[in-house]
C-alpha positions in Angstrom: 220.8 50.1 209.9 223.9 52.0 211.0 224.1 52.2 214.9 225.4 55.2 217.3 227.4 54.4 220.6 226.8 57.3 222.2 229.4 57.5 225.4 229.1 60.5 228.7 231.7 60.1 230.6 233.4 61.9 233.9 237.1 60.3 234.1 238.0 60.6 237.8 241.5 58.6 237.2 243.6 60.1 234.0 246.2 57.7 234.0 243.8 54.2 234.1 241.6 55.7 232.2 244.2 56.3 229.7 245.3 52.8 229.6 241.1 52.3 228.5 241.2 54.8 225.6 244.6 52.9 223.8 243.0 49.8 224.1 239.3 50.5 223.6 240.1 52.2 220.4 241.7 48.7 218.5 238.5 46.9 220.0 235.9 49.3 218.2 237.4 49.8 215.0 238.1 45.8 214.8 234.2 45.6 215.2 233.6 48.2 212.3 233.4 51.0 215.1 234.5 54.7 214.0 234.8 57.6 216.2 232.8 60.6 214.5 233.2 62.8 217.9 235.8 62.2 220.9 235.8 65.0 224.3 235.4 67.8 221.9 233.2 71.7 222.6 230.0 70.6 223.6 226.9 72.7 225.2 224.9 70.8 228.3 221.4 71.6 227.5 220.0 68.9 230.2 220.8 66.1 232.5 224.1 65.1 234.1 227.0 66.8 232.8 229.8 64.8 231.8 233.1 66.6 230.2 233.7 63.5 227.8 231.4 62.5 225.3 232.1 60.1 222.8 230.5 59.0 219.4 231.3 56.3 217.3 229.1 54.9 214.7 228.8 51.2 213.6 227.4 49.6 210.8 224.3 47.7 213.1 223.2 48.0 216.9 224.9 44.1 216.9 227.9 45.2 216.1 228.3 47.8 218.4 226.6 45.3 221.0 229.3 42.6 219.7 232.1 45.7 220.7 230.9 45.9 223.8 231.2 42.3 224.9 234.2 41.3 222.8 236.8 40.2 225.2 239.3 42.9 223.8 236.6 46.0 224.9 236.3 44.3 228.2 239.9 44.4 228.7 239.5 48.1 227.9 236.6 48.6 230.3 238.8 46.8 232.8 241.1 50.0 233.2 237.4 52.5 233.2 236.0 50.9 236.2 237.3 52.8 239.2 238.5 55.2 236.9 234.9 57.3 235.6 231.8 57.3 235.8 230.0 56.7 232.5 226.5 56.0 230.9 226.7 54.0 227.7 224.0 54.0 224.9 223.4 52.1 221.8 221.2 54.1 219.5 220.1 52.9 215.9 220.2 55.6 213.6 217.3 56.3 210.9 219.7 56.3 208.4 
């Protein structure tokens, strides 16, 4: 089943967090990652309000768990830490 990496984010350092976004990008799409929604309008109905949100959909919940600990998307994450505060979800979809 197709998976949903659902990404809230605050970035509290542009520049680093930057550096995250051009190399987090290669890591998802080499694990079959695409973005279907990246820091565009949104409406906070409840809970923390972050001004980023981020959705990419995967082809499993293993591949997007794979992303997340390649060694290329730790690299990213590297330049995120210090630089935003995030939460990070993995959601199979009912597709």
């Amino acid at each position: 089943m197709p998976a949903l990496w659902i990404a809230h984010v605050t970035v509290t350092d542009a520049d680093a967090y930057g550096k995250y976004a051009e190399l987090a990008g290669p890591a998802i799409a080499k694990h079959g990652g695409a973005f279907i929604a990246r820091g565009g309008r949104y409406v906070q109905l409840e809970g923390t309000d972050r001004p980023r949100n981020v959705v990419a959909k995967f082809p499993s919940v293993e591949d997007a768990e794979a992303c997340y600990i390649s060694p290329e998307y730790q690299a990213a994450l590297d330049h995120a830490r210090g630089a935003s505060e995030r939460d990070l979800v993995i959601i199979e979809t009912t597709e």
